[in-house]
Every structure is written in C-alpha cells, then in structure tokens.
PALORO-943928 format. One record per residue (C-alpha): residue in one letter; x, y, z; residue number from 1. Coordinates in steps of 0.05 Angstrom, whole numbers, plus 5000, padded with zeros to 4 digits. Layout:
BEGIN
+------+------+------+------+------+
| resn |    u |    v |    w | resi |
+------+------+------+------+------+
|    a |    X |    Y |    Z |  NUM |
...
+------+------+------+------+------+
***
This chain:
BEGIN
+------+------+------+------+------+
| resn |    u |    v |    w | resi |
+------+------+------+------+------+
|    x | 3868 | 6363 | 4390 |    1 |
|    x | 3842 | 6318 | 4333 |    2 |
|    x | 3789 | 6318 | 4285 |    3 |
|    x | 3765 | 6258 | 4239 |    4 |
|    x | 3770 | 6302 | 4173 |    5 |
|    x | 3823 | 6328 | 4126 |    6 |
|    x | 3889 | 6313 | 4128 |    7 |
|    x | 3923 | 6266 | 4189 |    8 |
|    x | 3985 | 6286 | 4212 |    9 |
|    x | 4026 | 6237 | 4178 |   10 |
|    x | 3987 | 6234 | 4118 |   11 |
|    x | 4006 | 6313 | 4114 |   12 |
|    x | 4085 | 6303 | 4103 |   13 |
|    x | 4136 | 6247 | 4106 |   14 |
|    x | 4194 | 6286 | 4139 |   15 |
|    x | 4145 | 6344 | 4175 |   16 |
|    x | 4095 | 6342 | 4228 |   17 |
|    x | 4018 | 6374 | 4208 |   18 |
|    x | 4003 | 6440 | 4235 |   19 |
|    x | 3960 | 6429 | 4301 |   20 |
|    x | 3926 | 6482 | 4348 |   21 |
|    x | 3967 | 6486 | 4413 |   22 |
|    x | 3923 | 6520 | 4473 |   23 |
|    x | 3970 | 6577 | 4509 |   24 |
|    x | 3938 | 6568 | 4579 |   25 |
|    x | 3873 | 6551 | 4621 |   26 |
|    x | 3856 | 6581 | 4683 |   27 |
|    x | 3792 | 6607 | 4727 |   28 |
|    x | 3778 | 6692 | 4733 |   29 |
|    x | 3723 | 6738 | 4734 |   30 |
|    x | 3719 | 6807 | 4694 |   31 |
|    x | 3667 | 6854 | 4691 |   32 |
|    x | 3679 | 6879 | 4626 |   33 |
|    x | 3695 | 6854 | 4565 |   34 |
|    x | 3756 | 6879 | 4521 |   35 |
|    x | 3748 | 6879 | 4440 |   36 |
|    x | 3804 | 6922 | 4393 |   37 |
|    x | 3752 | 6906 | 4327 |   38 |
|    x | 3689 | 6938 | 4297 |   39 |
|    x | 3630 | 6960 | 4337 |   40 |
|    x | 3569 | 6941 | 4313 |   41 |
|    x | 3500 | 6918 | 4349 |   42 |
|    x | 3491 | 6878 | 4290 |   43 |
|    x | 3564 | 6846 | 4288 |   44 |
|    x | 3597 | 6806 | 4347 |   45 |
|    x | 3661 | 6843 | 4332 |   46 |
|    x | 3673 | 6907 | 4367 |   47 |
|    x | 3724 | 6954 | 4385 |   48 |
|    x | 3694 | 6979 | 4453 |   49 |
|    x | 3671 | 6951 | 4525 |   50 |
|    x | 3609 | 6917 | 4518 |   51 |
|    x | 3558 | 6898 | 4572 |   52 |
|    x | 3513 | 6863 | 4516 |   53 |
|    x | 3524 | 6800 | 4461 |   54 |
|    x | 3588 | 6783 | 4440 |   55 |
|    x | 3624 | 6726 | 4404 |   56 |
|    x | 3692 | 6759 | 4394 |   57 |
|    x | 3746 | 6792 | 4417 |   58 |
|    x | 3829 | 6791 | 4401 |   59 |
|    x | 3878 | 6795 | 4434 |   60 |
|    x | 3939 | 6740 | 4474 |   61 |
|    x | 3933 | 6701 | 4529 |   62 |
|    x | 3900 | 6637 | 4561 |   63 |
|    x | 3831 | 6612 | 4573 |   64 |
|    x | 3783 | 6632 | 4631 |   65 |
|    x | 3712 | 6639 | 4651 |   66 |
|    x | 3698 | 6707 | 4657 |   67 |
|    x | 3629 | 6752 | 4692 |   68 |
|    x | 3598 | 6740 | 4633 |   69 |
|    x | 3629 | 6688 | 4594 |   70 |
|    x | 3702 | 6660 | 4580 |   71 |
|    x | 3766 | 6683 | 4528 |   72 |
|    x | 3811 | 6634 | 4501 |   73 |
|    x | 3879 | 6635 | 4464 |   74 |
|    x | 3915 | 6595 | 4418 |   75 |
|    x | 3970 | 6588 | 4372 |   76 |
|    x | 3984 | 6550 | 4305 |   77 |
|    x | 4038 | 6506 | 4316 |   78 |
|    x | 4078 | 6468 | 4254 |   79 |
|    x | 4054 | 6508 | 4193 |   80 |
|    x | 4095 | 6523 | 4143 |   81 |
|    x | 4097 | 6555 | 4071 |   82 |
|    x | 4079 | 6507 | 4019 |   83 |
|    x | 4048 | 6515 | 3950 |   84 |
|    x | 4002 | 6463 | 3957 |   85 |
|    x | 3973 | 6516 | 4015 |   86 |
|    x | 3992 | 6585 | 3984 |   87 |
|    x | 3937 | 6617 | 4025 |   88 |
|    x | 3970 | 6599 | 4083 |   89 |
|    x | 3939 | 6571 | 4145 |   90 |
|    x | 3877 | 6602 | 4172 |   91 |
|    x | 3817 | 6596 | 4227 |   92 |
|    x | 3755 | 6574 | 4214 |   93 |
|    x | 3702 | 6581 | 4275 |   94 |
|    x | 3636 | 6553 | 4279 |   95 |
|    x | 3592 | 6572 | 4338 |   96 |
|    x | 3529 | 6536 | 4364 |   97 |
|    x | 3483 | 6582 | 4413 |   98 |
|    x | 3412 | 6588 | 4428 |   99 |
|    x | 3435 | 6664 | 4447 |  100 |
|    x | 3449 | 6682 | 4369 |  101 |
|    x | 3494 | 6750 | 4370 |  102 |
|    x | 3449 | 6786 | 4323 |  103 |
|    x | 3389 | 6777 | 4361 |  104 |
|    x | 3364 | 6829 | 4405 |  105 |
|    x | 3383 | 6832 | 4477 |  106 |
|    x | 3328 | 6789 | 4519 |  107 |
|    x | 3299 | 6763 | 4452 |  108 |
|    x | 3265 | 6694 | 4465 |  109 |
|    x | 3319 | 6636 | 4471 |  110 |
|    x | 3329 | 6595 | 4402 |  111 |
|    x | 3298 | 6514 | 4410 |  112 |
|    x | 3332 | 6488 | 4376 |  113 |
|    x | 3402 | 6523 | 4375 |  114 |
|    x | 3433 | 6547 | 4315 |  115 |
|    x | 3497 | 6538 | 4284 |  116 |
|    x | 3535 | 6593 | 4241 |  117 |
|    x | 3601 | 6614 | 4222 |  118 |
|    x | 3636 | 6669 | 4261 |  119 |
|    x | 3624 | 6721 | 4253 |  120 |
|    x | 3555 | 6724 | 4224 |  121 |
|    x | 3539 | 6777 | 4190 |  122 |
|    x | 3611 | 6766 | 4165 |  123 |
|    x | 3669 | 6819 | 4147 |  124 |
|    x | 3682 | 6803 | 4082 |  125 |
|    x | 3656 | 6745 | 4031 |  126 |
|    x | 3707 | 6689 | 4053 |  127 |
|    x | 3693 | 6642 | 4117 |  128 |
|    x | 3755 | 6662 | 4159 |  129 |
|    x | 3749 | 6688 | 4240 |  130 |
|    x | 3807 | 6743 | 4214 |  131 |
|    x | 3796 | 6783 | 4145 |  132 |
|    x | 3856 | 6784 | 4103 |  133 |
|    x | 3877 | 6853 | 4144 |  134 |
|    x | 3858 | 6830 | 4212 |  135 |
|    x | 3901 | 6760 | 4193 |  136 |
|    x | 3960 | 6812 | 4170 |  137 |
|    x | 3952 | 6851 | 4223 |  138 |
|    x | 3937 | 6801 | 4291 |  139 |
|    x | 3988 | 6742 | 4256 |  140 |
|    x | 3970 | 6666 | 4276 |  141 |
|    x | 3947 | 6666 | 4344 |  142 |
|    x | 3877 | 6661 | 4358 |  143 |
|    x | 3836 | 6697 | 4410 |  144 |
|    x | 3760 | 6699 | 4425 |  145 |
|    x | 3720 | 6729 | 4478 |  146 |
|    x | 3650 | 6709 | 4476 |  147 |
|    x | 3603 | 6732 | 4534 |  148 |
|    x | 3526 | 6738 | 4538 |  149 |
|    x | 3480 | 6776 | 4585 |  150 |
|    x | 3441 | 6735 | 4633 |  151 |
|    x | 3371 | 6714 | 4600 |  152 |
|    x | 3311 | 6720 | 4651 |  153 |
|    x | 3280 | 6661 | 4615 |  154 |
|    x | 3327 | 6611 | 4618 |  155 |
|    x | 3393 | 6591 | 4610 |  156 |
|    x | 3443 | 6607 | 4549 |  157 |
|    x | 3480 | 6563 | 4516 |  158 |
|    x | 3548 | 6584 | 4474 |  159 |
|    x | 3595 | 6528 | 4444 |  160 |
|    x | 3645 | 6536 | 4390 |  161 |
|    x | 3681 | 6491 | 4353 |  162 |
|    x | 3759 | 6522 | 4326 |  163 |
|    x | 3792 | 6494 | 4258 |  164 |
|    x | 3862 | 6497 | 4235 |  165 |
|    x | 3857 | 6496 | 4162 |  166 |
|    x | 3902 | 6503 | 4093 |  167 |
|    x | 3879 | 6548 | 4042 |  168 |
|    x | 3892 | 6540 | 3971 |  169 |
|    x | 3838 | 6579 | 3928 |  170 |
|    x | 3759 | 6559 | 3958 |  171 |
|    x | 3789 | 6491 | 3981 |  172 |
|    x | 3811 | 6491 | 4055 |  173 |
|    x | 3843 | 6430 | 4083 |  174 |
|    x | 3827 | 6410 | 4154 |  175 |
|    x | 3882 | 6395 | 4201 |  176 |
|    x | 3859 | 6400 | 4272 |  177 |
|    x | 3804 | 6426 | 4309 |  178 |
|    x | 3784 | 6439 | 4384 |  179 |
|    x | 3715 | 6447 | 4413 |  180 |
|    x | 3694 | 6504 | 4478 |  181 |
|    x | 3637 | 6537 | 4509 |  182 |
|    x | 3605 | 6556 | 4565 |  183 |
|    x | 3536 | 6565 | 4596 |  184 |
|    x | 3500 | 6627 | 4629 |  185 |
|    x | 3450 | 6616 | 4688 |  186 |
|    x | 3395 | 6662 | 4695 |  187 |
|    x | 3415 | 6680 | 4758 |  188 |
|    x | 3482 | 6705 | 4721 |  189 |
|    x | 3522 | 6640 | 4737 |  190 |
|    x | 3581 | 6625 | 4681 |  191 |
|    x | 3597 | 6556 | 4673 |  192 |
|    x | 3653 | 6538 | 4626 |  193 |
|    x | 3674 | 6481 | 4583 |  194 |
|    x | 3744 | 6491 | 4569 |  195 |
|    x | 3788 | 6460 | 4505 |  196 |
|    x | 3777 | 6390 | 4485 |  197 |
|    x | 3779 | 6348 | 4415 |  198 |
|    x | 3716 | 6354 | 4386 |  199 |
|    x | 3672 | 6283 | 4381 |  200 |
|    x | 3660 | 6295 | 4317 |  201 |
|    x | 3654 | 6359 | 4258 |  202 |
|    x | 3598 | 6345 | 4224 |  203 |
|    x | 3547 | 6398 | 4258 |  204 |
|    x | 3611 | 6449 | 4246 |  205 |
|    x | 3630 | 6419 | 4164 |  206 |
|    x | 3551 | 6429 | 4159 |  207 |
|    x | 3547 | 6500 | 4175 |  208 |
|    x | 3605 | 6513 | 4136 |  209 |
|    x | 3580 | 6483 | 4076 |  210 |
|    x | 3506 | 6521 | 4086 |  211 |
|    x | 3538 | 6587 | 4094 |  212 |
|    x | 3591 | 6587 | 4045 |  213 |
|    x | 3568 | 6549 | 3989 |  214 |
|    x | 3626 | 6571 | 3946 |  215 |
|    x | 3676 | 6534 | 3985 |  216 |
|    x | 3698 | 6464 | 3992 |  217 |
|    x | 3720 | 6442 | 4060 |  218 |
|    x | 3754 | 6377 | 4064 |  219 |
+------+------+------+------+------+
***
C-alpha cells in the first residue's frame, strides 16, 4: 500500500526499509454473528459481546472476508522498529466514511452526504489511536476490525475506511502507509465488499483527522 503523505520509504532510512501495512489474507465467508472482545456500548462501536446491530470494530487475527452483515480484516505492521525520533512507537490511525454513522440509532434516516470521523467516535480516551495505550499493550501490532451494519429499509449503506501506519513522537504522527476498505449493504441484506487497496488519495481521511483532533499534527 502507498499513500502520498509523510515519510516515503526511502526517505525514512538509508540502510532500513519504512514500516508498511502487510494484509494477512483475503477470502469470501458468511457469519451470522459478529465477534467483539472490547467495550459494550450502544453509543460506542466497540463492544465486548455478539451484536446484531451497528458496529465499526472488533479485534482479533486473521484475514479479510465479507461477512452476513459486513466484512473483518487483519493486518500486521511490517518493518518498524524502535527509534527516538518515534518514541511512541508505531500506531493505527482509522478514519471511516459511512452514511450508516455507529452512533446513530438503528433505522435512523441514511446520512446525504456521508460523514467522515475517526474510529472510534465517541473515542476511548483523548488521543486519535484505533487501540488505547492498554488495548495497544494488550492486542500488540496487528490490526483487526469488524465492521457490520443492519440492513436499512430505505436504502442502501455505505461503510469505507481508510487504515494508517503512523510514527508517534509527542502530538506529531508521521505517516508511512495507508490502505483503504469497505463494503456496501443492500436493503434486501446483500453485502458487497471492497477489499484492501492503496488509497487514491488521504485528504478526506488527513481532514477528519485534523477536525477531530485539533491538538495533533499529522504529517
């Protein structure tokens, strides 16, 4: 995967390669229900239950599928390294894009236009990372989401995320790579997925970034 801001690979080290996002696996299923192992809260997209309603995340290890309701995806870092120009390490940053929003009701009326946030939304904590410091601690550098939606009578939802590897030194994260996904849900229940791919561009996702955490530069 690419992305057209921060650091390039060779720009990042003369004698290392950059840390890039390397996907574990892609393949077609269908579940009926959702797994989560974090927080449950109607108002939160992390859970720690089976769901049958919104949600935009889930951990856990494996590949990426569509699912009955939506799809889950896994990755790894690949090529970090400890470095005191990063001593925050390397973390996730996920924006999402839906006209489904997770803290809507269930069966609210569909968003036009869509909006963009970063997950999770309301957050965990007051820093813009998928993992708090304890989930990071605690789950290590692989990357796992399970987003899924109920079917909407009106019309048909839209979910699309866009994944960044970044470095973290203070309020300043450095980009390194990014990857885009998503999927669609029918009315009539039908999941449609858009699996991994370089995003086209991160502007929408460095835009919602900057809106919701104001305190941070991204670059």
């Amino acid at each position: 995967m690419s992305a057209k801001v921060g650091k390039s690979r060779e720009q990042a080290s003369c004698w290392r390669p950059a840390p890039k996002i390397t996907v574990r696996g892609f393949n077609f299923r269908s579940q009926h229900v959702v797994r989560s192992i974090l927080g449950h809260d109607k108002k939160k997209d992390k859970r720690t239950s089976p769901v049958t309603e919104k949600e935009d995340q889930n951990t856990n290890l494996s590949s990426f599928s569509a699912t009955a309701r939506g799809v889950t995806i896994n990755v790894s870092q690949e090529d970090t390294f400890s470095s005191s120009e990063y001593p925050g390490g390397f973390r996730w940053v996920q924006t999402v894009t839906t006209n489904d929003p997770g803290w809507t009701p269930v069966g609210a009326p569909l968003q036009n236009p869509a909006v963009t946030y970063v997950d999770p939304k309301p957050n965990d904590d007051t820093k813009p990372f998928y993992w708090t410091d304890q989930e990071f601690i605690d789950n290590g550098t692989d990357f796992e989401d399970t987003p899924s939606r109920p079917a909407h009578p009106t019309g048909t939802i839209n979910w699309d995320a866009t994944l960044s590897l970044v470095g973290v030194n203070g309020t300043t994260i450095t980009h390194f790579d990014s990857l885009s996904y998503g999927f669609s849900r029918a009315s009539d229940g039908t999941v449609t997925e858009r699996a991994p791919t370089s995003p086209a561009n991160l502007a929408v996702h460095v835009s919602a970034f900057k809106s919701d955490f104001p305190g941070w530069t991204y670059t």
